[in-house]
C-alpha positions, -999 to 999 in steps of 0.1 A, spaced: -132 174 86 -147 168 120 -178 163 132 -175 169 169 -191 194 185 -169 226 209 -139 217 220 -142 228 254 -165 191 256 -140 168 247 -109 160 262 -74 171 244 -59 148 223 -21 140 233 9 121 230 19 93 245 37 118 272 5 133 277 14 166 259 -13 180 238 -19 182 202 -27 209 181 -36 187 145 -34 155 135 -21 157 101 15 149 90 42 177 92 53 185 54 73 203 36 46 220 17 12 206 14 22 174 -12 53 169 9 77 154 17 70 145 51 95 154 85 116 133 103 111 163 129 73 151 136 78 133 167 41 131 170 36 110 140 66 88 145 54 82 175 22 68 165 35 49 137 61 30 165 34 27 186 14 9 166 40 -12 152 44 -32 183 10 -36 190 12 -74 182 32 -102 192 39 -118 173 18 -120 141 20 -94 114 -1 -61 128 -14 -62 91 -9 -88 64 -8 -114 89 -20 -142 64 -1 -148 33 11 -171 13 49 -167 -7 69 -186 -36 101 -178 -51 110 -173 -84 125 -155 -116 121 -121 -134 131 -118 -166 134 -82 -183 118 -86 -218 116 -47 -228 148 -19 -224 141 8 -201 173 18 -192 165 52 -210 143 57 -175 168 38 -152 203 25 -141 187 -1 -119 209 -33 -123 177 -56 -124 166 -37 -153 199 -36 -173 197 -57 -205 170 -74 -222 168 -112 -211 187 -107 -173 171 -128 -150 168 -122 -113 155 -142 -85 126 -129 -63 105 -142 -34 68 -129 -33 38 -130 -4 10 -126 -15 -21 -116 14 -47 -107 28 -48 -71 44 -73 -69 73 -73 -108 89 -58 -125 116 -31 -156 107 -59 -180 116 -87 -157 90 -103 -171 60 -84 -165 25 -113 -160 7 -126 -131 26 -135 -94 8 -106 -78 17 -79 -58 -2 -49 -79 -8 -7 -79 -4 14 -79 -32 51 -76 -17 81 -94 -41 117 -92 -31 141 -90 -57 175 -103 -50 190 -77 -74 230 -77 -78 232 -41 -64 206 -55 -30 176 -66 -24 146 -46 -39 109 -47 -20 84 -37 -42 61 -34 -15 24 -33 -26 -13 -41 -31 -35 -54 -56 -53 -22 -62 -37 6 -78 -49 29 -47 -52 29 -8 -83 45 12 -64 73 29 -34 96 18 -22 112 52 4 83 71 -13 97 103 -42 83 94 -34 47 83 -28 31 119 -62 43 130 -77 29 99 -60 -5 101 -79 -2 135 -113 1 121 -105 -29 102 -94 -52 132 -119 -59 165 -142 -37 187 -124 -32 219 -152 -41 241 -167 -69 221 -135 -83 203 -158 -83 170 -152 -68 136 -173 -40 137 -188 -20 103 -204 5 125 -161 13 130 -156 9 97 -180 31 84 -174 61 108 -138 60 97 -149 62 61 -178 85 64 -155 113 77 -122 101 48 -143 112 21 -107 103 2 -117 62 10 -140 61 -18 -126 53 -48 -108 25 -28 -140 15 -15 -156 13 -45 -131 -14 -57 -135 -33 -22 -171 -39 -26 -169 -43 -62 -168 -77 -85 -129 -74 -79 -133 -76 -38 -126 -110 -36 -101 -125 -59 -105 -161 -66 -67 -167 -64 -37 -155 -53 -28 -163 -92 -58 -148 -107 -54 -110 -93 -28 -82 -104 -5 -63 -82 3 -28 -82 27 -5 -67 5 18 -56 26 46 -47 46 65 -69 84 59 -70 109 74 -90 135 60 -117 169 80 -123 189 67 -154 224 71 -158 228 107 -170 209 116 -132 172 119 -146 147 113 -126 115 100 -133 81 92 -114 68 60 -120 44 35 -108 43 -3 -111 16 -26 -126 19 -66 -125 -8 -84 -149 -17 -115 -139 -9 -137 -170 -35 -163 -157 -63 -135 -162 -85 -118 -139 -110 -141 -117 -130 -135 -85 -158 -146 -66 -193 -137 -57 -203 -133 -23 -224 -164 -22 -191 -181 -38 -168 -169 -15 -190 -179 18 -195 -220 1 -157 -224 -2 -148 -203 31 -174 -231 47 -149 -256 32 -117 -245 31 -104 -218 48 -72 -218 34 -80 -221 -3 -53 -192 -12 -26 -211 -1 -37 -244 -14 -41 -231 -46 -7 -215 -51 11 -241 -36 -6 -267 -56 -5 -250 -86 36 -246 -84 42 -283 -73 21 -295 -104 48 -273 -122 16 -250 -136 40 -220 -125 21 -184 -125 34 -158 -138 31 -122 -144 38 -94 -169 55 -62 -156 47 -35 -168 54 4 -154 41 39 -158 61 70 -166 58 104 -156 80 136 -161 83 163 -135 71 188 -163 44 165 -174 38 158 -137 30 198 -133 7 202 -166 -11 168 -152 -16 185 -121 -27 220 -132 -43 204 -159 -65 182 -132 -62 196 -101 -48 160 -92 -15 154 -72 3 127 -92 20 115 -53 -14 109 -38 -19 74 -30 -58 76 -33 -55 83 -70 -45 67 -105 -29 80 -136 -52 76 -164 -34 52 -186 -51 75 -216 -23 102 -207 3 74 -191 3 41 -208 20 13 -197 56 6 -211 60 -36 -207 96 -41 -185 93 -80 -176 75 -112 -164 79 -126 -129 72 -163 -126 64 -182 -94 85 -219 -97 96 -228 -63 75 -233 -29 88 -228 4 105 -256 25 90 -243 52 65 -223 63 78 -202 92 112 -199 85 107 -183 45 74 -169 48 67 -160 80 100 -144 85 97 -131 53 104 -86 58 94 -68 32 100 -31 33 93 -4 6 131 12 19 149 -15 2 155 5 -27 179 -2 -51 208 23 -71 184 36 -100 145 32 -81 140 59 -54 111 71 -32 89 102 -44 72 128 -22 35 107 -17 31 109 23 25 75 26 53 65 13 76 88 31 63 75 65 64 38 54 100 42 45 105 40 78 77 21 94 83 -10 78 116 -14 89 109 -7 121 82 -29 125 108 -61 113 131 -51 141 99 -56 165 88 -87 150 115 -107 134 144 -86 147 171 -59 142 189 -88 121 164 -98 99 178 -90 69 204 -116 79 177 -145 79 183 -164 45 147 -156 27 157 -118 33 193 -118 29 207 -101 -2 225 -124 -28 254 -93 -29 283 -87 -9 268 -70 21 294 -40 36 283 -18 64 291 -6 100 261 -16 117 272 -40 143 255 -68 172 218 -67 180 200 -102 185 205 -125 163 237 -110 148 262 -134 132 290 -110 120 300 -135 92 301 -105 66 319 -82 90 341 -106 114 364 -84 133 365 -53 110 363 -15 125 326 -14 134 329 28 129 336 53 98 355 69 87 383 51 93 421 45 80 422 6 82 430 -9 46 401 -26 26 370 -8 46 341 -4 31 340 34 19 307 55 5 306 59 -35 295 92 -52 286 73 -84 255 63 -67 243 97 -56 208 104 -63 198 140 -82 187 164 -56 153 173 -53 142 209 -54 111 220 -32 111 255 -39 98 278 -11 81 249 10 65 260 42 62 234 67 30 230 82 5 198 93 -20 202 63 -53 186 60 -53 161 38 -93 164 36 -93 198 21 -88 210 -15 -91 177 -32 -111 162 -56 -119 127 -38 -146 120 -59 -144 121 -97 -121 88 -99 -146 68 -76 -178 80 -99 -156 75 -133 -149 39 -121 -189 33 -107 -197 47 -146 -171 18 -159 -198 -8 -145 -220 -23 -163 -255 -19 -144 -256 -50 -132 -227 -52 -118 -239 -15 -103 -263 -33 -87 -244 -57 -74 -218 -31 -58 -247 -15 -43 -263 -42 -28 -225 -54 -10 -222 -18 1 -255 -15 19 -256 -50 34 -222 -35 48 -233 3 57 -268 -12 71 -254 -21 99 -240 17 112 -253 40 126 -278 62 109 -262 95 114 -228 75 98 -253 63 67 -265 94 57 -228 105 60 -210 87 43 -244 87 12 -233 123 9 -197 111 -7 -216 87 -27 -236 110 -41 -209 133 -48 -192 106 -68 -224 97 -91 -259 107 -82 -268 73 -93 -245 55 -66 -262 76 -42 -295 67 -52 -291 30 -53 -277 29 -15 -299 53 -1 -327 29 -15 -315 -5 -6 -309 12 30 -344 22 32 -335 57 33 -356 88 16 -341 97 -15 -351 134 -16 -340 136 18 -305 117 12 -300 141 -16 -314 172 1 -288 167 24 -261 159 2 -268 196 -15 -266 210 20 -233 192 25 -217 205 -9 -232 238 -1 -213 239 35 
């Protein structure tokens, strides 16, 4: 989607080395993936933008993190080999952060924003990030995409202000951003608690059991406290009074020994039922803007994670604190979604920026396991699980470590994929989700999502408005309606050019 005008008047988009770019969508093996290494262009970018901060988080820069226990309550080893999941009653330590997305460190807790949800497990087989939010979708599903939305989110360059006017353009032409924008600006946009809000994988991952089936699967964590949030009114009295009221809360609540705690729970997902889903829908079970119905994937319970034990301190365990959807574990592997594919790699590299290509030796992120491997120096490296050993393989030295077949993952088969930079914009269905969720409202809380989103949209441009009315009125004519009318726009109009858009 584009909505500039000949090319011949704007300048040519390039690379960093000033050579010029044909598209700006991720290189793929086929158009649901997975994505190239080969696509210098969107590495790149992602590195780029990985060191544009020193030396706060670029996102997720204000968080809050506990350790604790998971205990497996439920046998899913019929789904997976994963150590952590291996007999009914195991218990594994974990460290969680818990954040906000979008705010500086020095940002109010208690701010509408989407929120982090990353827990390290310290598994006997490594350390396992699950690395996620607490929605069950993102707003875009193309990784070349993400760093310029994170961008939106941040400061206009000339004023140093958060800017909706940015934010809007950006999700005006990402028609894909709605369902997660429905959920930002609805009752759930500003949990009252770090304990009182779920987490969710987001992505889809995939399980492989010991006879070498794979499985896709996604990740739910219930809050056991129950659901709260607050109203915007709420949210601006105790941001005028505490700015940090996410972190006292948690840390509070653990040192009164009122531990939270959540329920695990996963969802499941064969490659044939994976294909009927998506013929059946038109819906690509690896895109990160959309959810499995739980209807036709329930949840299966696996566990409860409880929060016991607070930091010592701050900077060493939380701030230092890398999480990074590649620590994956024998038994949980990645899945073709884009996004994940190009996170794999992007949040690793951004701990070697920020923390260091040792991190993973810094005690809140180092494994609990024997550690063997031939990576060597770097800052910050303190060989005490390597010593004086070859620092290359192969090798014919006695008691090195050596690579292990039984931990192989099934291949994947991707058919005759061409590879190509598909648009992510075309050919899906961005819209049913986001109105089946507005229909899920009662109408006063309808109302109230409205009123949020045009408060926020009011202050765009008027060419962005009517825009970005068009997806809302593609999602539920009703949606549209309410928007158009608490923005003082004509509704025939708004809805004249809606049909002229769908028409296009």
């Amino acid at each position: 989607m584009t909505t500039k005008g000949p090319a011949s008047k704007c300048p040519v988009l390039t690379t960093g080395e000033g050579a010029p770019i044909a598209r700006q969508h991720a290189l793929t093996a086929g158009p649901r993936g997975p994505v190239l290494m080969q696509d210098a262009q969107l590495l790149e970018q992602m590195q780029r933008f990985n060191r544009e901060r020193i030396p706060e988080r670029v996102v997720h820069a204000k968080g809050s993190g506990a350790y604790g226990t998971f205990t497996v309550t439920h046998d899913i080893t019929r789904f997976t080999k994963a150590s952590i999941f291996s007999k009914v009653g195991k218990k594994t330590e974990c460290f969680a952060r818990l954040s906000t997305v979008a705010g500086e460190r020095g940002a109010a807790d208690a701010e509408r924003d989407v929120r982090g949800f990353a827990v390290k497990f310290y598994t006997d087989e490594g350390n396992w990030d699950m690395v996620g939010n607490n929605t069950p979708v993102f707003f875009v599903r193309d990784p070349y995409k993400f760093a310029n939305f994170i961008h939106t989110q941040k400061r206009e360059p000339a004023s140093n202000l958060r800017c909706n006017d940015m934010q809007w353009d950006f999700w005006s032409q990402c028609p894909e951003s709605l369902h997660q924008v429905t959920i930002l600006f609805s009752d759930r946009g500003i949990p009252a608690t770090l304990r009182n809000m779920n987490g969710y994988s987001s992505h889809t991952y995939s399980f492989i059991n010991a006879a070498g089936e794979r499985f896709w699967c996604k990740f739910h964590f219930k809050t056991n406290q129950g659901i709260k949030n607050l109203s915007c009114e709420e949210s601006a009295e105790l941001i005028g009074r505490d700015r940090e009221s996410h972190q006292r809360d948690l840390f509070g609540a653990i040192e009164r020994g009122e531990f939270p705690c959540w329920t695990l729970k996963v969802q499941i997902m064969t490659q044939a039922q994976a294909d009927e889903w998506s013929l059946r829908t038109g819906w690509n079970p690896f895109d990160l803007t959309k959810v499995w119905p739980h209807a036709d994937f329930p949840l299966i319970e696996v566990g409860r994670m409880e929060l016991n034990r607070n930091p010592e301190n701050y900077f060493a365990e939380v701030e230092q604190a890398a999480f990074k959807p590649s620590a994956l574990v024998p038994g949980i592997s990645s899945s073709p979604d884009k996004m994940l594919q190009a996170r794999l790699m992007s949040y690793a590299d951004t701990h070697m920026y920020r923390v260091g290509v040792n991190h993973h030796q810094i005690p809140v992120n180092k494994p609990r396991c024997p550690v063997m491997h031939y990576m060597r120096d770097g800052e910050g490296a303190t060989a005490e699980t390597y010593a004086s050993a070859p620092n290359y393989w192969p090798n014919t030295r006695a008691g090195t470590p050596m690579p292990d077949e039984n931990f192989l993952d099934p291949a994947w088969d991707l058919g005759q994929a061409v590879v190509d930079r598909y648009d992510s914009t075309q050919d899906h269905d961005d819209f049913t989700q986001a109105g089946n969720l507005y229909r899920m409202f009662d109408d006063a809380h309808r109302d109230r999502l409205t009123t949020r989103i045009a408060g926020a949209l009011g202050d765009a441009r008027q060419e962005i408005q009517k825009r970005q009315l068009c997806h809302f009125f593609r999602a539920d004519e009703d949606y549209g309606k309410r928007i158009a009318k608490k923005l003082g726009i004509d509704i025939e109009a708004a809805m004249a050019g809606h049909h002229a858009a769908a028409g296009a």
